[in-house]
N, C-alpha and C positions, 0 to 999 in steps of 0.2 A: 902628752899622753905617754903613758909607759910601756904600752901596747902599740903592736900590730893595728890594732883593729879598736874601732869606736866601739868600749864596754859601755851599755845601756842597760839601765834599769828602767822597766815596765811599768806604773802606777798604777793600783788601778784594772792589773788584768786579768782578771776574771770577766770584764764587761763586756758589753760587747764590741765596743771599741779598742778596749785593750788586747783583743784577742786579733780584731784586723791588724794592731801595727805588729805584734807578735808573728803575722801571715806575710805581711810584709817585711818583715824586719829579715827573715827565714830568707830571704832572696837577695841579700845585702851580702857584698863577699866582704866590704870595709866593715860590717857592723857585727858584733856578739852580744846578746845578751846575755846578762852575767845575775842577773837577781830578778825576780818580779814581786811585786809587792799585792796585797789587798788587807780586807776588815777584816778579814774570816779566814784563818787557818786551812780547812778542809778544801774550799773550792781554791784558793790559791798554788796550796801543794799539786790539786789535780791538773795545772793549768802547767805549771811547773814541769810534771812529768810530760804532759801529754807535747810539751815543747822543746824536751830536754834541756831545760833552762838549770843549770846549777844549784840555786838556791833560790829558797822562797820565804817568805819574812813577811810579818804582820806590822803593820804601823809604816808609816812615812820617815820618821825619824830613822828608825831602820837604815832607811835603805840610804839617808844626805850621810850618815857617819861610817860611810863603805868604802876603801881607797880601793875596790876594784869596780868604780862605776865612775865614769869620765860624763854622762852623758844622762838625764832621763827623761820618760816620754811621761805627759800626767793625762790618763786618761779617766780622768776622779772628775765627781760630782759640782758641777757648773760654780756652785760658792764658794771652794775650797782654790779654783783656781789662780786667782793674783794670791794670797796668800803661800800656796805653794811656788810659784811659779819666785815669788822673791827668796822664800826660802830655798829653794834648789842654788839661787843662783852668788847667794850669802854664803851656799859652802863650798861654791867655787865650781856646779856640774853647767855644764850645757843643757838647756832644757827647751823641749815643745811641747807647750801645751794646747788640748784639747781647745776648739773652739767651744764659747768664748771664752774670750782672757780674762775677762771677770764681766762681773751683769750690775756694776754701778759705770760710769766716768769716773770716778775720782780713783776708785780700786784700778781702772786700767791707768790711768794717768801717772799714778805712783807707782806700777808696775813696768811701765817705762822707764821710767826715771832711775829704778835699780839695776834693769838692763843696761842703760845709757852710762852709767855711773861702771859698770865690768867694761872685761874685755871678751866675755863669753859669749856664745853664740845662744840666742833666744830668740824660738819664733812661733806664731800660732798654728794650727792646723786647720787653715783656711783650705780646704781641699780641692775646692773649686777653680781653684789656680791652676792647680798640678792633674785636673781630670782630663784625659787626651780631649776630650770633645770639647773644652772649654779652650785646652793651647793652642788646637789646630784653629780654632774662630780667634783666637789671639795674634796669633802668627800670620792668620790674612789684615789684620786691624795694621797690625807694627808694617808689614810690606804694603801697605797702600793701598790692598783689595778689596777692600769690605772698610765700612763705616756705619755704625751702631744709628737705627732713627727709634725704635724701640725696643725695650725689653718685656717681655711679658713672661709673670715667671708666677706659680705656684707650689706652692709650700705644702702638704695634704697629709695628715697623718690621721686613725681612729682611736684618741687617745682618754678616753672618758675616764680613767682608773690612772693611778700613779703607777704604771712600767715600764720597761725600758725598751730596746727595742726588740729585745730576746725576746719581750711579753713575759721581762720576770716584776714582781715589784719595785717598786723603786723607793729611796729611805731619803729623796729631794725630791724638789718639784722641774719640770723643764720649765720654760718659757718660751714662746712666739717670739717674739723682740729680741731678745738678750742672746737666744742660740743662735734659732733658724732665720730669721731675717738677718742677721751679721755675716753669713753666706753668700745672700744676694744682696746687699748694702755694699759689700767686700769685693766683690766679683764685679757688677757694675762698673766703681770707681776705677777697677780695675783693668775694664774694657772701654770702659768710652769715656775716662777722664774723673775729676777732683767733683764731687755731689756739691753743687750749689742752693741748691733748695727741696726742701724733704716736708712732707707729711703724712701724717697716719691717725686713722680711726680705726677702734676696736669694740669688739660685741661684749656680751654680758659679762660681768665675772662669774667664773663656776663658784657654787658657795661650799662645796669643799677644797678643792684642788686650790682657789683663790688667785686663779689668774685667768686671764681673757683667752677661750678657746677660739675668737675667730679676730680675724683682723687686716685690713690694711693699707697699706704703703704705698704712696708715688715719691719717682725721685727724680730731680733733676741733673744731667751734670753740665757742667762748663761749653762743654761741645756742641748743645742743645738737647742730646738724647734726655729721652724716659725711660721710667721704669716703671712696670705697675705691679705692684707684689703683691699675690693675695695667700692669706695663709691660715688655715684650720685644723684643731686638732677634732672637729667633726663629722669629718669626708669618710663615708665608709669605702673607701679604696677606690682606684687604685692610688698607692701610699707613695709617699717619695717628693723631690723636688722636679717642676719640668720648664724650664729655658727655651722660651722662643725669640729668638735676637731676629728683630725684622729689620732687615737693612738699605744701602742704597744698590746692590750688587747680587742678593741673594736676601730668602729666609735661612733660617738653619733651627732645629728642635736640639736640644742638649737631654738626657737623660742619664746623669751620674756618666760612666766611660762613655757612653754612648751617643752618634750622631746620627741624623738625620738631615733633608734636605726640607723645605715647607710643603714637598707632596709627599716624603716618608718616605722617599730614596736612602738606602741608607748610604753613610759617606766612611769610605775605608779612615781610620784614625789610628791601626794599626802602626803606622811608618815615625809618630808623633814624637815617639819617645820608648823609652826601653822595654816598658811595659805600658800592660792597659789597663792597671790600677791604679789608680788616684789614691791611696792610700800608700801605698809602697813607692811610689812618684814623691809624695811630701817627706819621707821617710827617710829618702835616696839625697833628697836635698839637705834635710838638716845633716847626715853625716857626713855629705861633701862638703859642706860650710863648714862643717867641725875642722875634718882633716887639710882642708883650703885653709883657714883662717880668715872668711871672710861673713860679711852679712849674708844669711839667706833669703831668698825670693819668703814672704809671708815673714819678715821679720817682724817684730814688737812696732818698728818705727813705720813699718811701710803699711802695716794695718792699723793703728790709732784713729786716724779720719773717721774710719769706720765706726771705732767708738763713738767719737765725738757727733757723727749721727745720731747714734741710737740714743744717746746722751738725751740729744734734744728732741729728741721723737717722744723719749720717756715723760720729757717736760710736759710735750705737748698733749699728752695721754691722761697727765693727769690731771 
């Protein structure tokens, strides 16, 4: 780098994910954003100012042919991702891409393999890793305290219209499977060991949208533990993901940064780590890894399994 400080370009940020690592990014004293990108001119420029971000640029190509961008984040539409994610890393940038890293196997598998082939740092934003309430039930698992005998976790969003989570339109479709289950597919492996055995049923296809609004997942891993994921776009609220790790030592409820006890004591998670955003947490790693020279936690290689999951769930689905 020829800077101070890890120059990052934003992909993407107008969205509303592009705008949290932008929130988070604001809290990084090793990171500057130097460009943000999107499709549209207007809302990008506003995003631009409202960040005091230097420059703002239309198009992806854009922003790989910038020698003042070391680094970029793609917070771009679910199919765009292995695609970008090879190209960011062909013109030599460090990049985190949005979860997921692509919604085939074979696109994440060659999306590995371009990673593995550099020496740059590439990782997904599997967030559930870096959420205090998920580190602190991590950090009892690593010291010996706790041991995962269930997960029971729901996924619930009311998504009957193609938006996003702004509730603006959306010009892609999401999917159960390929995003939101690769969170707790991801995080499981994550906490209680290597998935041994996985299946999944799902509800009707919508006949516009063309993908299954209801659906779900068990999973086993190596350790013995379960998983039962159940996931809807549905559930008229309350919206979001919720984690109940029943254990041999304790329950605990997870809700994004937040923790609970299985009577809804809450549990300080404050002390965890620097902050207690999970999005500025994934953030704080990819630039340390940058400026370290090292793999980061949520790397390309360390989430794949994951893929290779979903892979066969897809088989199995269809």
């Amino acid at each position: 780098m020829s800077s101070d400080k890890v120059r990052v370009a934003v992909v993407g940020a107008a969205g509303a994910f592009g705008m949290k690592h932008l929130d988070g990014l604001a809290s990084i004293d090793d990171a500057v954003v130097t460009v943000v990108s999107g499709t549209r001119p207007e809302p990008t420029q506003a995003v631009a100012d409202r960040y005091g971000v230097p420059a703002a640029v239309v198009g992806y190509e854009a922003v790989l042919e910038r020698d003042d961008v070391d680094a970029v984040i793609l917070a771009t539409p679910t199919g765009l991702h292995a695609s970008q994610t090879q190209a960011a890393l062909a013109a030599g940038k460090h990049v985190q891409v949005e979860i997921p890293l692509a919604d085939s196997l074979a696109d994440a598998e060659a999306t590995l393999a371009a990673a593995e082939a550099s020496s740059l740092v590439a990782m997904v934003g599997h967030t559930r890793r870096f959420n205090p309430s998920h580190q602190w039930v991590h950090q009892r698992i690593a010291a010996g305290e706790f041991g995962i005998q269930q997960m029971d976790v729901q996924t619930y969003f009311f998504r009957r219209t193609n938006t996003n989570a702004k509730g603006e339109p959306r010009s892609w479709t999401d999917h159960l499977l390929w995003h939101h289950a690769a969170h707790t597919v991801d995080l499981f492996a994550y906490q209680a060991g290597r998935i041994v055995q996985a299946n999944a049923i799902q509800g009707p296809i919508h006949p516009e949208l063309g993908i299954a609004m209801d659906m779900s997942i068990q999973l086993r891993a190596e350790s013995g533990a379960i998983c039962t994921l159940s996931l809807s776009f549905n559930n008229d609220g309350p919206f979001g993901t919720f984690f109940r790790y029943i254990g041999d030592t304790g329950t605990y409820i997870a809700r994004y940064d937040d923790l609970v006890d299985g009577r809804e004591e809450p549990i300080d998670v404050s002390n965890v780590a620097v902050s207690m955003n999970g999005i500025e947490l994934q953030d704080r790693e990819f630039v340390a890894a940058i400026r370290e020279g090292r793999e980061p936690n949520s790397s390309l290689r360390q989430v794949i399994d994951c893929y290779r999951v979903l892979g066969a769930l897809e088989e199995q689905l269809a």
